[in-house]
N, C-alpha and C positions, 0 to 999 in steps of 0.2 A: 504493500500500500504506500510506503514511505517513498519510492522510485515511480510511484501512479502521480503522487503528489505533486513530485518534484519537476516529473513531464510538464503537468499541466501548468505548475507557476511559471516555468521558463518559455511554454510556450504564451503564456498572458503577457509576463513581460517581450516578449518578442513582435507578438500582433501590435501592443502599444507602443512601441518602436516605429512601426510603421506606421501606427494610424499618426503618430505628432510629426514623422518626417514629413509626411501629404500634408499635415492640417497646414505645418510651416511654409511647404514649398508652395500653398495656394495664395499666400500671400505676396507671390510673385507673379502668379499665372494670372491673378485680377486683375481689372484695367486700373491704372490710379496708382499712386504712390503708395511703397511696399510699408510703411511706416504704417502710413493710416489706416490701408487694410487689414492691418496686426491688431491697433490699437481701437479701431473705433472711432477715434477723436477727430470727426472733421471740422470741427469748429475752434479748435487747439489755437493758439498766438502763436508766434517763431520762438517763443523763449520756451513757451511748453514743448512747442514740437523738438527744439534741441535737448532739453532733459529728455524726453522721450527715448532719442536717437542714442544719449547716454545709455537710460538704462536699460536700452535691447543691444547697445553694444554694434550700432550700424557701423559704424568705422573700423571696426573689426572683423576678421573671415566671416564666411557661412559657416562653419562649425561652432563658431564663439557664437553666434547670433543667434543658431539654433540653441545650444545651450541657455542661452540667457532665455530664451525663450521656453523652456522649460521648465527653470525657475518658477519664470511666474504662472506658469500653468501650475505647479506643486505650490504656491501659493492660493490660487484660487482667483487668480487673476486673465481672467482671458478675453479683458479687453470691453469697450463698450460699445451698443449696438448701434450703426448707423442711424437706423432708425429711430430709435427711443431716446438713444444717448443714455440707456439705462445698462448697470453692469449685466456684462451678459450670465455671470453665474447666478444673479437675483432673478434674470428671464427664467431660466434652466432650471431654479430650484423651485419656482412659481407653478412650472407646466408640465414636468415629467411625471410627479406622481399621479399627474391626472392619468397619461399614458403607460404607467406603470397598473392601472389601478382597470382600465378598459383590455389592456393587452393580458393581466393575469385572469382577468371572468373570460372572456374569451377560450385562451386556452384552456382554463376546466371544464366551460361546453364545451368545445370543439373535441376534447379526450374524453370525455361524460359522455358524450354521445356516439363516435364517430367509431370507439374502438369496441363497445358492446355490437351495435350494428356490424362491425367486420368482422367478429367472430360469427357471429349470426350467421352473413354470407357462406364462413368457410364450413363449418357444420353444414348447410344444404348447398354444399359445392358442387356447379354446374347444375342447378335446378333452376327453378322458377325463383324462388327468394335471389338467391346467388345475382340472377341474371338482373332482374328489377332495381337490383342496390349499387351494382354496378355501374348501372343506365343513369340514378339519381347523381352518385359518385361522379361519373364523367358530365354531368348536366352542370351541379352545383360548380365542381371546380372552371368548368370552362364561362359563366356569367360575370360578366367584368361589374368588379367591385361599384366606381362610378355609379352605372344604372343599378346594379340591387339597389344602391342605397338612396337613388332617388326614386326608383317603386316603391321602396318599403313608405318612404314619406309621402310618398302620391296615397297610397292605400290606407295606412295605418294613420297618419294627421292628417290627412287633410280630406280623406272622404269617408272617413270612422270615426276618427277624432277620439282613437282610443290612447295613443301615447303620443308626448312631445316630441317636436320634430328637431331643435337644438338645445344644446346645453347643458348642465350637470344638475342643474338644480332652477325650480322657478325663484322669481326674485323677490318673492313672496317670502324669503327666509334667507335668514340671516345668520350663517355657521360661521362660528371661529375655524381659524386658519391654524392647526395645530399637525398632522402631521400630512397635511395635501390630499389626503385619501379620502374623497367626498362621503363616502359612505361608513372608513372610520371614525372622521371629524365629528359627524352628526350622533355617533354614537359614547364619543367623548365630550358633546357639548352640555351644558347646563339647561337647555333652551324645553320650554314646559311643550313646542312643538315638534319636540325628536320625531315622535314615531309620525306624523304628519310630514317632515321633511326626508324620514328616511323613505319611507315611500314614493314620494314625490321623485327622490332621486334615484331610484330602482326603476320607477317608469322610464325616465331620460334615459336609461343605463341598456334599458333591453333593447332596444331597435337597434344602435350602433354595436352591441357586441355580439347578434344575431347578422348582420354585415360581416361583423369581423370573421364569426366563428364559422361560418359557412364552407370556405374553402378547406381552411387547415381540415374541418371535420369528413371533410370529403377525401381529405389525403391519409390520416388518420384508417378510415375506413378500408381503403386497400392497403394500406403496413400491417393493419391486424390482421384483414383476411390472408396476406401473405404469410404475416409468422405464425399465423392455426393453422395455415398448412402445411407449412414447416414442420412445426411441431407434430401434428398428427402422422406425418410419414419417417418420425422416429423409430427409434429401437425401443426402448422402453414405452412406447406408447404400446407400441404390439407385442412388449411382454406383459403390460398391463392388461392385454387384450386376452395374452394366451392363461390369465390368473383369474380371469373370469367375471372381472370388474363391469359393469353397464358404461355403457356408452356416457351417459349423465356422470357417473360418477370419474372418469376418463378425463371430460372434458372439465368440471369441476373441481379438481383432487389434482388433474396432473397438466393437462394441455394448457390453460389460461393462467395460469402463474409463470408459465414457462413462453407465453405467447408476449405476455403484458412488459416481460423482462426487456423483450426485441425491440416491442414496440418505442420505450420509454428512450432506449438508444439515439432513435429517430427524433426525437420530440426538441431537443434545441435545436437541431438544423432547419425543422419546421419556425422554430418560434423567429427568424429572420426574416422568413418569408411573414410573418403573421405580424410582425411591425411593422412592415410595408405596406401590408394592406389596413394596417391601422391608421398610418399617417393619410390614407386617400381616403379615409371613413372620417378623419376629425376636421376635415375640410367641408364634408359634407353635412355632418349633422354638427360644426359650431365646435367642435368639443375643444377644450380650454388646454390642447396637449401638448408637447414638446412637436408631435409630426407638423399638425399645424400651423405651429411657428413657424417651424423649418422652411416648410411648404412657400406662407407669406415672406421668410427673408429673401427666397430665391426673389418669389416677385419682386422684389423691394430693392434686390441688388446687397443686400443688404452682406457683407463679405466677411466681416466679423463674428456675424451670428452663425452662417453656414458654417464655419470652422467649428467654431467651440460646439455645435450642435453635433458637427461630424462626430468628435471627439465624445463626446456625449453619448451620445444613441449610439455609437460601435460597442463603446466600452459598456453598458447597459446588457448589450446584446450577447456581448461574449463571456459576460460573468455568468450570466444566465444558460449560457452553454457550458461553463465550468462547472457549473454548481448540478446539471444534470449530469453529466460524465460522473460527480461522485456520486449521485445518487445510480447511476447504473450502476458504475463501481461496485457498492454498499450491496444492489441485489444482486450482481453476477460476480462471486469472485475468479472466475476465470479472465475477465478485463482487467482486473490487477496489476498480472503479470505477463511477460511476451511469452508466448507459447509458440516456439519457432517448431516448423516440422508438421504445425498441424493444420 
């Protein structure tokens, strides 16, 4: 485990290596002075912008500059957003939990659902079920996020008028700001209208994470039906067979503990794709997230914020693929270790 571990921090620190060399080198490839693309500051004097120039160390190589530029990323400095003229870490700690908080409900439908219906498939394999889930499988994944997510608002607000069509919460309520997670906030607030506002914000909450979870669950659905068939064309499946075990208990006792293992393998390389189509879902229905932003800085030009946001939403992404690697880890101990020869 101690050599599983050590992979995986060298290879975190190695991706972050390359996400800060791109984040620095964009502040060359932008149009405009490389100073102020770094910094933010277009309204700076000539005496600001030469402190500036100091303390990134322009007069000095590309290596001393990338360095110094590091620094103040390890500070928490990365600069202010053209647009706002507000620190971009204050934008970033404002908006990610919200995408933090739509991208994890997401995921638990998309696995809640996607990986029961794939085993379903593989149990009536090449039959009717099999072929119908298939059909939905290949339907769901191929409807471009954009349009679901303006049907779901054509149908659901605006000619049902069963849930709201933007936003986290009506403005009807008033949550303190404690740890960004709208629906923990309400549940750590004081306010004599909790359980009215936590509602409120579970309605805003389903439409955008029924967008989200659509795709991944459709992908979900063929890795489980793949690893139950996997699994069921084992050896020990069919000495469980020749012990005289039922079928139910086969597929309960020994194939779905060992399908679920496979599948979870899968599941951060999924979760990349599933904040992408996060950030094209918070454009759509308002949502208050880091994709959002990102989305508006592009419009906006805004050169400062796409960096720290790069930086931001990668690093985001790939903790979240570390952290499932040990969670396979923890259920497969054969991932541990290399097992050359097999």
């Amino acid at each position: 485990m101690l050599i599983f571990t050590l992979r995986r921090i060298s290879l975190f620190f190695f991706t972050m290596l390359l996400l800060t060399i791109l984040s620095f080198s964009l502040s060359f490839l932008f149009p405009g002075e490389q100073l102020i693309n770094l910094t933010g500051q277009i309204n700076a004097t000539p005496e600001h912008l030469a402190a500036l120039a100091h303390q990134y160390q322009q007069q000095a190589s590309i290596v001393s500059q990338y360095f110094s530029y590091l620094s103040h990323l390890f500070q928490g400095d990365m600069g202010y957003s053209m647009a706002s003229q507000l620190p971009i870490t204050t934008e970033i700690f404002h908006r990610l939990p919200a995408t933090i908080e739509l991208t994890s409900v997401a995921l638990l439908i998309a696995m809640f659902f996607g990986i029961p219906i794939g085993f379903f498939a593989a149990i009536y394999h090449r039959k009717v079920p099999d072929n119908l889930i298939l059909a939905i499988a290949m339907i769901g994944y191929s409807i471009p996020v954009f349009w679901l997510g303006m049907l779901a608002i054509l149908i659901f607000s605006i000619q049902l008028g069963w849930l709201p069509s933007a936003g986290q919460i009506s403005l009807l309520f008033e949550i303190e700001y404690v740890t960004g997670l709208q629906l923990i906030d309400i549940l750590l607030s004081d306010s004599e209208y909790k359980w009215q506002a936590f509602q409120d914000a579970t309605r805003h909450l389903i439409l955008p994470v029924i967008v989200v979870a659509l795709a991944p669950a459709t992908i979900f659905m063929r890795l489980a039906r793949t690893a139950m068939l996997e699994v069921l064309d084992t050896h020990y499946i069919t000495a469980a067979q020749a012990k005289g075990l039922t079928f139910a208990q086969i597929i309960y006792r020994h194939a779905m503990r060992n399908a679920v293992i496979k599948v979870i393998r899968d599941v951060g390389l999924q979760f990349a794709n599933l904040v992408t189509i996060a950030m094209i879902t918070e454009m759509i229905f308002s949502w208050p997230g880091i994709g959002s932003w990102l989305i508006e800085s592009i419009y906006q030009r805004d050169y400062t914020a796409i960096q720290g946001g790069l930086i931001v939403l990668s690093t985001f992404i790939f903790i979240v693929h570390i952290i499932i690697d040990f969670v396979y880890a923890a259920l497969n101990p054969l991932a541990r270790e290399p097992n050359h020869g097999t």
